[in-house]
Structures are given as C-alpha cells and as structure tokens.
Wavefront OBJ file of the C-alpha trace (Angstrom):
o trace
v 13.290 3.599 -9.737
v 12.492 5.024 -6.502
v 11.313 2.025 -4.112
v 8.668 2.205 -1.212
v 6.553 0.267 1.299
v 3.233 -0.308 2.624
v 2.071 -1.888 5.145
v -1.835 -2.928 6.350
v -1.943 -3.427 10.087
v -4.823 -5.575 11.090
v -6.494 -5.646 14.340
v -10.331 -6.385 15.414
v -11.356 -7.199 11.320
v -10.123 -3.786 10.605
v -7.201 -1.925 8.749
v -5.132 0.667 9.671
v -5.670 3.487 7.141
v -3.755 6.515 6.946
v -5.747 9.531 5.550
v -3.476 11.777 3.772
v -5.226 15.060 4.385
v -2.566 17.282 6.057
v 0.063 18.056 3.447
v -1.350 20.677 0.919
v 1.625 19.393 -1.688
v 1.144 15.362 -1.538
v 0.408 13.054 -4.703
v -1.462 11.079 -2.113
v -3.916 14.097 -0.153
v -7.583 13.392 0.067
v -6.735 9.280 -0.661
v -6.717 6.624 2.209
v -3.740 4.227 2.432
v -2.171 1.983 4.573
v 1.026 3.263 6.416
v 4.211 3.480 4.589
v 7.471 5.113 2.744
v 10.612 5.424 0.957
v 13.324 2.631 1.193
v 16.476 4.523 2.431
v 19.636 3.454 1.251
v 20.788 0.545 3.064
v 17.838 -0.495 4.238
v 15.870 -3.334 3.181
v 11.956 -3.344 2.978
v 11.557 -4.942 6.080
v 13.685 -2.607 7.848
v 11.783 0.227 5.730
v 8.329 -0.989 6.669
v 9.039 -1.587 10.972
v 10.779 2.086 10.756
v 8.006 3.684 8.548
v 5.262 1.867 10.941
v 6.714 3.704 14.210
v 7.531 6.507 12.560
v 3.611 7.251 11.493
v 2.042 5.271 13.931
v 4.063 4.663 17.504
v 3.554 1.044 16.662
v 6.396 -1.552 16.376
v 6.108 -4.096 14.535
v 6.935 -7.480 16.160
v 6.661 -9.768 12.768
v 4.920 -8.627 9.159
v 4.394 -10.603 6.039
v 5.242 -9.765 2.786
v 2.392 -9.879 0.660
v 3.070 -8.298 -3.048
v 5.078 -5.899 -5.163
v 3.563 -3.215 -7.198
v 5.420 -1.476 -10.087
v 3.834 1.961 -10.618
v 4.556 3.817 -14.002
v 3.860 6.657 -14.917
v 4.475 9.649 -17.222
v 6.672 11.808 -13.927
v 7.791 8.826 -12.058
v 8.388 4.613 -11.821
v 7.823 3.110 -8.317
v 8.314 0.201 -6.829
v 6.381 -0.742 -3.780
v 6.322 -3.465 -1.580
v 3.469 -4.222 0.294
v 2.926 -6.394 4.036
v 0.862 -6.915 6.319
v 0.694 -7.243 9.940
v -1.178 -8.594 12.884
v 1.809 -8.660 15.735
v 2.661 -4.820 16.819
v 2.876 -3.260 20.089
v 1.939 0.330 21.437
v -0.615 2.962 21.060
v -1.398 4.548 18.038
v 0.071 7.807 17.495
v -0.287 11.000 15.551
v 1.099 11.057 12.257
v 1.945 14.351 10.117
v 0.563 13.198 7.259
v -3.022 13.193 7.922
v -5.035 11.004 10.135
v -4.762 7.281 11.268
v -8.547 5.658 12.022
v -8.643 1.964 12.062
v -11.490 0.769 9.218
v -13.751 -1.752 8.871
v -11.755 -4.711 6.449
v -15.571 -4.690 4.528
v -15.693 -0.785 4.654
v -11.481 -0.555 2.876
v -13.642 -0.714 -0.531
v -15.129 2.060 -0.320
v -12.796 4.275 0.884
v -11.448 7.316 -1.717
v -8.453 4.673 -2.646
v -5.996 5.117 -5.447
v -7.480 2.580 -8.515
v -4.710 0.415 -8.120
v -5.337 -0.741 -4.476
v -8.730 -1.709 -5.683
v -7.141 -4.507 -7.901
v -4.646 -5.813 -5.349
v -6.562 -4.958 -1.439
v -9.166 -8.044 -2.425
v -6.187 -10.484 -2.757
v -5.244 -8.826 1.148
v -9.000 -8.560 2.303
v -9.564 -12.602 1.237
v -5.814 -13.916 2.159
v -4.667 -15.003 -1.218
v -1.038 -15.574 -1.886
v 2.036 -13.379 -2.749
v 0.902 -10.924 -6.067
v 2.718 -8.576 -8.428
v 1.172 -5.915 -10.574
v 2.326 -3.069 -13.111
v -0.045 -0.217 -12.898
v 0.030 2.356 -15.528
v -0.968 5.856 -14.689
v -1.708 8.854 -16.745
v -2.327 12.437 -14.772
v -3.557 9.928 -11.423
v -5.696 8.165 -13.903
v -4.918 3.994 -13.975
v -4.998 3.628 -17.694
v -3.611 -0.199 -17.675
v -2.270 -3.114 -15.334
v -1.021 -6.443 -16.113
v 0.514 -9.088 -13.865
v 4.172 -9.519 -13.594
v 5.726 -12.590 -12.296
v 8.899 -10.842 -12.703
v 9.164 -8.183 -9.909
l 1 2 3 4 5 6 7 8 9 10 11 12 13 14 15 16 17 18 19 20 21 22 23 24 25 26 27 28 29 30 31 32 33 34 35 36 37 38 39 40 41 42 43 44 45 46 47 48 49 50 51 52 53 54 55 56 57 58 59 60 61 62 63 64 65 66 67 68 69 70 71 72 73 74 75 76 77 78 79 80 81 82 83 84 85 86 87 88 89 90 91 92 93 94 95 96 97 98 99 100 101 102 103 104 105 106 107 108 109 110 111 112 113 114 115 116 117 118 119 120 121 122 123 124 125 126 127 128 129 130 131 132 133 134 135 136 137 138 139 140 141 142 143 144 145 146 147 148 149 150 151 152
C-alpha cells in the first residue's frame, strides 16, 4: 500500500489549497487539495509532510498536528494517507510545479472542485473535531462507499 500525506496550512481563516492544474497526466488535475506526497522510505509522515510542505510551497513547517488517516481503495490502487494540519510555518509562499497555490477562504474549501472524499473528512478539519479515520471506496474517481475505521 503506497502511503502519502497531506497537509492544510492555516493562516488568516483560510487554507492553503494546491490547484493541480499543471500536469496533463495527474489523477489529481482540475481538483483542489491541500499540499502533500509520497512517504519515502525511511521517512516517517512527519518528516514526509515538513519535506513535502517546502518542497511545494517554500514554507517550513515549525510544528503540525496530525489530524486523521484515510485508506483509499480502489480498483488500480490502495492508499494510505495521513492528513495534518498547521498554523506555525515560516517563509513566503512559493511556486509549485504542480499547479497553483492560492490561500482560500476556510467557508469557501466546500465548494471548491474537491475529490468526494475530502467532503466527508474537511468538516471534521473546518470545525476542529478530533483525530478521524475513513476507508473510501472508489470506482473510475467515483466514491462508491466509506465507512469509519478505528483500525488505521
């Protein structure tokens, strides 16, 4: 299972979102998501997420919270992601190859083009609820099922 992380830095009431729009081959193009990766070997998610974060944004995280973990499934692929937050970093916000960075409104994340899954677990961020896990079942990008784990 290939593992990943996410992470939603908060500044001013607002996200950072990450608009995947500059890749012509990416699962994620056209959706909005918070910043993120693969795990590389050795690492562990926190080490993933600060080296992800400056590697998309220029930003360095100073201290993030682990929020969640989300077990995608689907018919090409099993994922496991685990998801932070943040609202200690330092620099300026950078370019990032992947598509555009834009800090949104936390009441405008909704309504964002989002993958269906982060519209089940981005209240529980948006309204600072406690640590969540999901399984989200996808068919062709499509969420066909979820349940919660207490498991993952």
């Amino acid at each position: 299972m290939v593992e990943t992380v996410v992470c939603y830095l908060e500044k001013d009431n607002c996200f950072l979102m990450l608009h995947r729009n500059k890749r012509e081959k990416d699962i994620n193009k056209g959706k909005w998501i918070g910043v993120g990766g693969h795990i590389e070997k050795g690492e562990t998610p926190e080490q993933a997420i600060k080296r992800e974060v400056k590697e998309e944004t220029s930003l360095d995280i100073l201290e993030c919270e682990k929020r969640g973990v989300v077990v995608f499934k689907s018919e090409n692929s099993n994922e496991k992601m685990h998801i932070f937050t943040s609202k200690k970093f330092i620099g300026q916000v950078g370019d990032c190859d992947e598509g555009d960075l834009r800090w949104i409104s936390k009441e405008d994340v909704t309504d964002l083009p989002l993958w269906e899954g982060d519209r089940i677990f981005l209240p529980n961020i948006l309204n600072g609820g406690t640590f969540f896990s999901y399984q989200f079942n996808y068919v062709k990008d499509h969420l066909i099922s979820y349940e919660v784990k207490n498991d993952l």
